[in-house]
N, C-alpha and C positions, 0 to 999 in steps of 0.2 A: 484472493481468498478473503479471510473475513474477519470480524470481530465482532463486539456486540453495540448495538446503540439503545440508552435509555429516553425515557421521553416524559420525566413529571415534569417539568419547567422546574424556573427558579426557586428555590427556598432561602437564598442566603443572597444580597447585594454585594457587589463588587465593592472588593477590600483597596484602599489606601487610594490616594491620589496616582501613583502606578499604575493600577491597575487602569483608572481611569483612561488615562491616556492611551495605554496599551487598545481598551476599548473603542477610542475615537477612532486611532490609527483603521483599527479593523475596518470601524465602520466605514471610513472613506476608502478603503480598500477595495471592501464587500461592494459599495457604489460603483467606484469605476469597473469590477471587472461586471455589471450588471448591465452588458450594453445590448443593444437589441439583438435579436434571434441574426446569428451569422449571416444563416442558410435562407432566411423565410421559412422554414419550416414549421416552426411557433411551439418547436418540442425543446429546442434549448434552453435549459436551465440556468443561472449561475452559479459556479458552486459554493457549498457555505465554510466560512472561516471560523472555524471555534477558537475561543476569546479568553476563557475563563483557566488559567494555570490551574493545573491539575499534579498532585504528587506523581515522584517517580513509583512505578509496581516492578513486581516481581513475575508474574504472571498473569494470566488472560481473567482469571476470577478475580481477583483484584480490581484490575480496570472497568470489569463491566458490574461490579459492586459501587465503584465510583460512580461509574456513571448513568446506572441509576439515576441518583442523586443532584447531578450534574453533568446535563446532555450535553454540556455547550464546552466540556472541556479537552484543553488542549495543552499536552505534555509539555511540563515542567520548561522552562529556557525557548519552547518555539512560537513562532508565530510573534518575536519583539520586532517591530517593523523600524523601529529607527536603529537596526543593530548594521554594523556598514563592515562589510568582510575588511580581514586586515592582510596585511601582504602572506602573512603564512600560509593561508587561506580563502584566499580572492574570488572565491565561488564560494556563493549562497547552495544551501542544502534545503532541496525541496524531497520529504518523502510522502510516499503516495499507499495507501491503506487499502487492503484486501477485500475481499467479496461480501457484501452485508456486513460490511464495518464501518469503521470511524478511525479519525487519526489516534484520538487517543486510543482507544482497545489495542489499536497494532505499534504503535511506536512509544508506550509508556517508559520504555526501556531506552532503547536508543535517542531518542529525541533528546533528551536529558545529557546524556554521553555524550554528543554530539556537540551540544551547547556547552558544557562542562570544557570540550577540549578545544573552545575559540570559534568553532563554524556558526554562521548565521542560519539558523534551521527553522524552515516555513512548512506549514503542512497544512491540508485542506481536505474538506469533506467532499466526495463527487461521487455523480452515478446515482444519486437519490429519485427514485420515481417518487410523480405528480402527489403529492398530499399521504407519499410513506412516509415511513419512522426511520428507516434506515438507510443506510448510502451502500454504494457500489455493487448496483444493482441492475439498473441502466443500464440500453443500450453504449458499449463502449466508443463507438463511433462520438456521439455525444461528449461523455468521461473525457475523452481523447482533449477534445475541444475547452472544456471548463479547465484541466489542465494546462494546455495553452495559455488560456486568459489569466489564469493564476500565475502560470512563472512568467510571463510577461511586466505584469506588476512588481514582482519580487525581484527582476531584474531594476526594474524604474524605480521604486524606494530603497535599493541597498546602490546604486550605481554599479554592478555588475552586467559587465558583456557576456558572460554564459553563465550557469547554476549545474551544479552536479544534481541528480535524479538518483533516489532510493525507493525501488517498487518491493511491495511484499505479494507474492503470491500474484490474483488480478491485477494489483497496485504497478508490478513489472509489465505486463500485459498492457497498461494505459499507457503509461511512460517509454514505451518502446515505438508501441503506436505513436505517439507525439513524435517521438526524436528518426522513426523513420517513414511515417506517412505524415505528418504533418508541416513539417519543414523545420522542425525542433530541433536538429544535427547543429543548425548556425547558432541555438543558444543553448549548447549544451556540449558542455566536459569530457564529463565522467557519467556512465547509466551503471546501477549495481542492483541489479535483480536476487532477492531473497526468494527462495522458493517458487521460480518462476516458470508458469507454465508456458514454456517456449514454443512446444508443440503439443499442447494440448495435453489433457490427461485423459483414460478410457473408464474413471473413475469405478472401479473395482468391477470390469467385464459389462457395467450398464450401455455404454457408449455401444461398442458393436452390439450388444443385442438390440438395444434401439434399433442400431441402422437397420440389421436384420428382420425386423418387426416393427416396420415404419407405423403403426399406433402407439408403441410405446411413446414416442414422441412428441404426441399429445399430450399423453398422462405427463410427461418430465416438464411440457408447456404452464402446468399448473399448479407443479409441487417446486419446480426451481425459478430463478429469476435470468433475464435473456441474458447479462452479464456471465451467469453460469451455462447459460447452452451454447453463447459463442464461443467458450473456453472449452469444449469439449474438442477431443483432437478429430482431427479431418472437417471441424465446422469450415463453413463458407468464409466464416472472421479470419478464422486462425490459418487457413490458407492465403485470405487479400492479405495479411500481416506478413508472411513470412514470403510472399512473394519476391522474384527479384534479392533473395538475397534477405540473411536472420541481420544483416548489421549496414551499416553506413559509414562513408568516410568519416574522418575529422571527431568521430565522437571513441572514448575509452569503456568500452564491454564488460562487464564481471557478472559471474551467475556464482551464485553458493546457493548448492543443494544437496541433498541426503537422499543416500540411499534406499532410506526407510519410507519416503513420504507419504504420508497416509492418503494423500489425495491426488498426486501425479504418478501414476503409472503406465509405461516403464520408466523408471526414475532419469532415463537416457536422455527422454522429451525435456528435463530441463536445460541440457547445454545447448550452446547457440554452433550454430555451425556456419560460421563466417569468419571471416577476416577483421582484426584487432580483438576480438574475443576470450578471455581468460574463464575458465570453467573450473568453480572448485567444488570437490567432491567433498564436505565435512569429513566420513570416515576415512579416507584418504591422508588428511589432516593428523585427524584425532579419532583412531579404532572404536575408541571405546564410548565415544558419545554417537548415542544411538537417537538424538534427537532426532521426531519427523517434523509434519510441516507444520505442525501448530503450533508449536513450540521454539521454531526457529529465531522469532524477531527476541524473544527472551535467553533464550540461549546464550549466558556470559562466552561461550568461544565462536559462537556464530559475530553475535554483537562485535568481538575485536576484529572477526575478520571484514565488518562492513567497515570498520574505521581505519583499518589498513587499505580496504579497496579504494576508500578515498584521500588518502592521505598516504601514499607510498614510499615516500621520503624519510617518514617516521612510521612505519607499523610497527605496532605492539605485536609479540609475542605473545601469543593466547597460550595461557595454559587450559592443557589438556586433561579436562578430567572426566570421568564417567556417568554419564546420563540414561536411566530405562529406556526401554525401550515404551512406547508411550507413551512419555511424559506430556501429563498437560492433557488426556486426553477427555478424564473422566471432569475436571475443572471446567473443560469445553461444550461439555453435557450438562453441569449443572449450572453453566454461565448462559445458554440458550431455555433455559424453564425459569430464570429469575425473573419475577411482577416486573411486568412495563418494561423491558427490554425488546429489541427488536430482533435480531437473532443471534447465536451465539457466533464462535469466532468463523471467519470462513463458511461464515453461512448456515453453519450448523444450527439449527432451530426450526423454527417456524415457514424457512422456505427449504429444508431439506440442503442436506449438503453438497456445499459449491464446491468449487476450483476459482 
């Protein structure tokens, strides 16, 4: 799913010698993982690394108010390339951003948490079509691949043999793709899917009538972006993905998702139905937090349970407190119509909302 991306450039130079450096890092980063087209195909990208620390938010208008201002930013504590996981924590935290977003729009919250509580937290922008404004948009076959090339690096600068993976929404959809079509299982832990369309979503009866009235299918060709139509359940994507089996050996499984979700329905489609697989239901958890899918990565009792799904040894006890139903939704609408934004969270905007 999604968040919002801005696009005025710079108004403000990078602050302090620190930063500098944090800058360089990237740059050689940003180099190596820029190596020639895999495939020959001459459609892959590399994906982009945002540079510029960015505060922690509260919510999705928040983020995409920053980032306005600041395209290139990326949450608080991620993306320090000289940070070397330490024994409590021996796996670098790579998370992966939703449908027509950015890392910061989706992980303004966590990414900061994460870093706060000792983990080495990397995160990148992918999925961007040829000369858009916004990312995770893209064929995810693609996405799949610029992920690759990303934790491969993040494994070679921190000396880490695997990295734990945090998808939101799409962002689970990429990272799953990698860790079971890619060959991603041997560098990879722990996968913990936020709001993740496992098996697609029928997004509110559009999907079957489509298939039913195969011209619809056109229209949705030019009001969504492909990343959102191969998320559609029963796509050709979301069948090669789940093929042979929703999991793989050697890797640890977690889904947290809500009953409510405003964009995956039947809310069923987000558990995994494989072997090592743990599947949490929010209201199951905590009744009364009726948070859906927009609102998830901000979510103070979603957020503890990503950081108990990686860190099990020591989970927090989330308190349990009550959230609308809603939440975040109307922030989502006016975060998708703010000047020079690309669209709002989860696609919401200008390409019509994603999954």
């Amino acid at each position: 799913m999604a968040q919002i991306r801005g696009r005025r450039g710079w108004r403000r130079s990078q602050r302090g010698v620190a930063a500098a450096i944090a800058v360089s890092c990237a740059v050689l980063l940003s180099a190596a993982v820029a190596v020639a087209d895999p495939d020959g195909s001459g459609e892959y990208r590399p994906p982009v690394i945002p540079t510029e620390p960015g505060p922690p938010q509260s919510e999705h208008l928040g983020a995409a108010r920053y980032l306005a201002d600041h395209p290139n930013a990326t949450p608080q504590g991620t993306n320090n390339f000289h940070c070397k996981p330490s024994a409590a924590h021996p796996e670098p935290v790579v998370l992966a951003h939703g449908s027509g977003s950015t890392a910061y729009a989706d992980w303004a919250a966590v990414g900061p948490e994460l870093a706060q509580a000792g983990f080495c937290v990397f995160v990148l922008n992918y999925g961007g079509e040829p000369g858009g404004t916004s990312f995770g948009t893209g064929d995810i076959h693609l996405s799949g691949r610029q992920l690759a090339t990303f934790v491969d690096q993040v494994l070679a600068v921190t000396g880490a043999k695997k990295a734990d993976l945090v998808g939101f929404s799409q962002g689970a959809v990429v990272t799953r793709y990698y860790v079971n079509k890619l060959g991603g299982a041997a560098r990879v832990d722990r996968w913990v899917g936020v709001a993740s369309p496992t098996y697609g979503g029928i997004l509110y009866g559009l999907v079957p009538l489509a298939n039913a009235v195969p011209p619809l299918w056109w229209i949705a060709a030019h009001v969504t972006s492909t990343a959102v139509r191969q998320q559609a359940a029963g796509s050709p994507f979301m069948r090669e993905l789940n093929d042979g089996g929703d999991t793989v050996p050697g890797v640890q499984y977690t889904t947290i998702g809500s009953r409510v979700d405003e964009m995956i329905q039947p809310f069923e489609n987000i558990a995994l139905r494989g072997p090592g697989a743990e599947n949490i239901v929010l209201q199951q958890r905590c009744p009364v937090d009726l948070t859906g899918h927009f609102h998830m990565v901000y979510d103070p009792y979603v957020r503890q349970l990503v950081l108990g799904a990686l860190d099990p040894a020591h989970a927090p006890q989330p308190k349990c407190e009550p959230v609308p139903l809603g939440t975040e939704i109307p922030e989502v609408v006016i975060a998708s119509h703010l000047p020079e934004t690309g669209s709002g969270p989860d696609g919401v905007g200008s390409s019509g909302p994603v999954k």
